[in-house]
N, C-alpha and C positions, 0 to 999 in steps of 0.2 A: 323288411326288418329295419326299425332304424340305425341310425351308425351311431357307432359303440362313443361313450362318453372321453369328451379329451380335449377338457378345458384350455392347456395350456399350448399344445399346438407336438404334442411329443411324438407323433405319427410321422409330421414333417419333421422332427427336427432329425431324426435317426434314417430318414432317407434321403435327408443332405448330406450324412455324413462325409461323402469324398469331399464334397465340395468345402463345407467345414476345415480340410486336412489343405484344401488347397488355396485354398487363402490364408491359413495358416503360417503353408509352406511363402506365401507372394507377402505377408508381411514382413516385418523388420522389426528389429529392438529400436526401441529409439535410441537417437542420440548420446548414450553414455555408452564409456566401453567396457567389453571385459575383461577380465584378469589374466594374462597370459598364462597359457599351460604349465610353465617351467613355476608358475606359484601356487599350483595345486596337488596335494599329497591326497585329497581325499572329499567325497561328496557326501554331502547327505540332501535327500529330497523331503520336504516338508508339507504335507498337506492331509489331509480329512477325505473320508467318504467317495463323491463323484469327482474331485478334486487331485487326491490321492493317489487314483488310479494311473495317475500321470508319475509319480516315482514309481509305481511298479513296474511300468509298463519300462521307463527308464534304466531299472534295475536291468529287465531281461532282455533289455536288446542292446542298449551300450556298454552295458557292465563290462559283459567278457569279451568283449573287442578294446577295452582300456585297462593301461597300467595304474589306474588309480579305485579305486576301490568306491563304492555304492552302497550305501546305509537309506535305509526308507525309515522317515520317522511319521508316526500316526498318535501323536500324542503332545502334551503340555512341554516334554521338556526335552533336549539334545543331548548325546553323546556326550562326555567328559574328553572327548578325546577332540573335540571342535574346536577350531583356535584360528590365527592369523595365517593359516594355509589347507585352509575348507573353502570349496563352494556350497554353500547354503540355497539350494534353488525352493525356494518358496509359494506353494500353488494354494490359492483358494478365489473359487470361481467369484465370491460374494466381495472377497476384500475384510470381511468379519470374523471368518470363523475361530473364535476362542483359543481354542488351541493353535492353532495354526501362529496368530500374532503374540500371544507367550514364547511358543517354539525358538520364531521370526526374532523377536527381540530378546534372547536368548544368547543363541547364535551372534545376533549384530553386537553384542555386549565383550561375547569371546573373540572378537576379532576379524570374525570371518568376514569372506565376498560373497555378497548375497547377490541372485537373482528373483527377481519377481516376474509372477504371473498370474494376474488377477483382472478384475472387470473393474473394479475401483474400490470402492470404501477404504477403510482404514489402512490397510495393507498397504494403497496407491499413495495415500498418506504418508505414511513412514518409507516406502521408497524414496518417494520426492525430499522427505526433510533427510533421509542416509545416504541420496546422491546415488544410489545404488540403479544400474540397469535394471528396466521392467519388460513385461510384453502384456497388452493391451487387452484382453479378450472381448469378444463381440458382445455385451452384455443384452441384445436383443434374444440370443438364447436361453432357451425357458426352465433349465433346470441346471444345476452342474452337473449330474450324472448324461445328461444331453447332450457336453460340451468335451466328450470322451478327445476328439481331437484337438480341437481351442487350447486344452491346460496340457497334452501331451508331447504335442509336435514340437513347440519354440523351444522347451528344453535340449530337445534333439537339436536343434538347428544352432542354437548355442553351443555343444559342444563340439558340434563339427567346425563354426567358428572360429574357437578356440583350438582348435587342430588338435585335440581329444579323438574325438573318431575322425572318418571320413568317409564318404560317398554317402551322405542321407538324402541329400538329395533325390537321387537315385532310386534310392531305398523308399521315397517317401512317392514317386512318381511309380511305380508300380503299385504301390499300395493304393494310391487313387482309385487305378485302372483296376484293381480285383474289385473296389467296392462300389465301383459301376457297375461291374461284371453280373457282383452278388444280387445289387440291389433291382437289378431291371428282372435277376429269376424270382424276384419276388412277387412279380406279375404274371408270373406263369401258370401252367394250370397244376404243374406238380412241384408246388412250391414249397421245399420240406421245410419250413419252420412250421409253415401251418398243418402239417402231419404230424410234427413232433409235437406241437403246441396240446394239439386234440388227442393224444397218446399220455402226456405227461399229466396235464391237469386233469383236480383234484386229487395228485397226490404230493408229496414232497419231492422234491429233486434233490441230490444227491450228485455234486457236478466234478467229477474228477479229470486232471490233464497234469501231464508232464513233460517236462525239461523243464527251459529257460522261460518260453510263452504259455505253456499248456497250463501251470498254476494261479496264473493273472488273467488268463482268460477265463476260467471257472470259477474264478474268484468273481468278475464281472458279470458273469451268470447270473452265479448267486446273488450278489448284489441288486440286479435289474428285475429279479423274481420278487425279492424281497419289497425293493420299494416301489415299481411297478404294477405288479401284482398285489402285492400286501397279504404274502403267502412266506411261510418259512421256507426256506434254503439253505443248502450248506454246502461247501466246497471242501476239497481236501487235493495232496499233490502227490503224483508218482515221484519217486519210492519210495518217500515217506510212509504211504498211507497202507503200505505191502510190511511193514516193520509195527503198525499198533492197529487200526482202523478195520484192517482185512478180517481179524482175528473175532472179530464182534459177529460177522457174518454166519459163525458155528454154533451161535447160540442163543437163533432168534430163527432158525428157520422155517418154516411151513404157509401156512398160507395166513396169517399175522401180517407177512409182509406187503400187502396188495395197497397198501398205501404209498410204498416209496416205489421210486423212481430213476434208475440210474441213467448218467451221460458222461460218457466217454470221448473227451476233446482230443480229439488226435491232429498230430501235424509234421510235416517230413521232414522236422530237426530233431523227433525222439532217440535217444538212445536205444540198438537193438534189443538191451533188455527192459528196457520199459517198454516196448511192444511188448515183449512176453509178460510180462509183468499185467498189463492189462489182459492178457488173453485169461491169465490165471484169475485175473480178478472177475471176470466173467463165469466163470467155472464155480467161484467162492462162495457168489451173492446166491445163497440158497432161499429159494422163496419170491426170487423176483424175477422166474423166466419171462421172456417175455415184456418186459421193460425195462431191458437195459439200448442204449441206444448208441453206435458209436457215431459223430459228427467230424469227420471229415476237410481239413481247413485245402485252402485251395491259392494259390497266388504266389508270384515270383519274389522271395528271401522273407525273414522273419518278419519282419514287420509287418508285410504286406500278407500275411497267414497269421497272425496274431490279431491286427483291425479285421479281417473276414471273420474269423471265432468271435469278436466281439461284435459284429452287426449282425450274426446270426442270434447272439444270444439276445441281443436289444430286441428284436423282432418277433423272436419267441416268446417275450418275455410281454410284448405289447398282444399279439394273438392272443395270449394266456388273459391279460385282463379285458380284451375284448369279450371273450367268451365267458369271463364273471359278470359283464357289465357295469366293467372296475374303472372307476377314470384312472389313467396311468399318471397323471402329473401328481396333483397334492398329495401331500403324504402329513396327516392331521397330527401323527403323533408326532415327528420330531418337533412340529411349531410348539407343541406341550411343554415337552421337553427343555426345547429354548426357554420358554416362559418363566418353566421351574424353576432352571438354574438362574436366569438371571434375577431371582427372588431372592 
């Protein structure tokens, strides 16, 4: 058979990932410095799509280890509440993305201390003319949703910097080591992405997880089915989805449901009751014995169990457009998109 189409190199780039995280970690901000702790009351993370994911992932591993609070903006404009004692960390893989440099110049207008994280264009641009610290990304990688680590880690390394958190270091050298760990059972003969891949598709997934990492990681799911694949996805978060979500399941059951697909991101920071919470949700989904899936993360502290849920789900998500004979990389519609808007 021949090998499944993959223009842009996305196969490699998602089993470099440790390495990705560790060069990451061996860079440095240049030259400009950051804003001492004692002048920051409050963060907001700024970026789009594969970009993005880098506030979130921010949100749920340094948030509740800091006295200062964590807003994720995915949109044109910033909080009223941004001023002359904000960090503004600023992520976009391209340096372009629309939103993002409204957001960015926004922000820079209210006062705040921006951080930058981009591959270059315009972004690198306005860092250079605001004097503001950047960090560099590899732009030889081929997608921003491929660059899951590039746009994540330097934030992290900046606030441990900043003596905001501490030990990521740490935290970032076991994360390596699970995602060698993961990525070498990917050669194995009982390698469960590609059992769950061949289980899942041709239906919808349906990707649920809770606490602090289990909603970021099913969010990235989703996301890597969607433009990977070029298959709908959805994501939802424990306990949220036990309070509106759950309730839908009583009035759709029978065998209707053989098109969806449930997964269950689990990791050993849930809350007792969000274990149960999931067992119940298993019990709920009537009509979809049989495909529900629970995925199991594996590695020493959050971070390093949050990056394992997200190279499972990249993988899963590349077997799934193997088996359409889907190139994983372009994605035709958003260049549409772009086009439109900028008409």
């Amino acid at each position: 058979m021949a090998e499944p189409p993959d223009h842009l190199g996305m196969w490699s780039a998602v089993a470099s990932l440790a390495e990705q995280l560790e060069l990451a970690m061996e860079s440095g901000l240049l030259q400009r410095p950051l804003p001492p702790a004692s002048s920051i009351d409050n963060i907001v993370a700024i970026g789009m799509g594969g970009s993005g994911i880098a506030g979130d992932i921010l949100q749920a591993v340094a948030a509740p280890l800091m006295s200062v609070p964590v807003t994720v903006v995915k949109s044109y404009t910033v909080p009223a509440f941004v001023g002359d004692r904000t960090l503004a960390i600023v992520v976009s893989f391209s340096g372009d993305t629309e939103e993002t440099l409204e957001a960015a110049s926004q922000a820079k207008e209210k006062g705040a201390h921006l951080l930058v994280v981009t591959s270059g264009g315009a972004l690198l641009d306005l860092a250079s003319k605001w004097g503001c610290p950047w960090y560099l990304i590899d732009e030889s990688i081929p997608m921003p949703r491929a660059a899951v680590g590039a746009v994540s880690i330097p934030p992290l390394i900046a606030l441990n910097q900043m003596g905001l958190i501490s030990g990521i270091e740490e935290e970032i050298e076991h994360t390596i080591k699970q995602l060698t760990l993961r990525r070498n059972s990917f050669t194995q003969e009982l390698d469960i992405t590609e059992e769950l891949a061949e289980k899942i598709n041709g239906s919808v997934p349906l990707i649920y997880g809770g606490g602090d990492i289990g909603p970021v990681a099913a969010l990235r799911w989703k996301n890597q089915i969607n433009e990977n694949v070029k298959v709908p996805a959805f994501s939802n978060a424990m306990p949220e989805l036990c309070h509106n979500e759950i309730a839908g399941w009583s009035g759709i059951g029978g065998p209707q449901n053989s098109n969806i697909s449930i997964i269950h991101l689990r990791h050993a920071y849930e809350h007792p009751q969000i274990s149960r919470r999931f067992e119940f949700n298993r019990k709920a989904a009537v009509g979809v014995e049989g495909k529900i899936f629970d995925i199991k993360a594996s590695g020493e502290g959050k971070l390093a169990q949050l990056f394992d849920l997200i190279l499972l789900g990249d993988q899963v998500s590349l077997r799934m457009a193997a088996m359409r004979r889907q190139d994983p990389g372009p994605i035709e519609i958003l260049i549409q998109l772009k086009e439109y808007l900028s008409t």
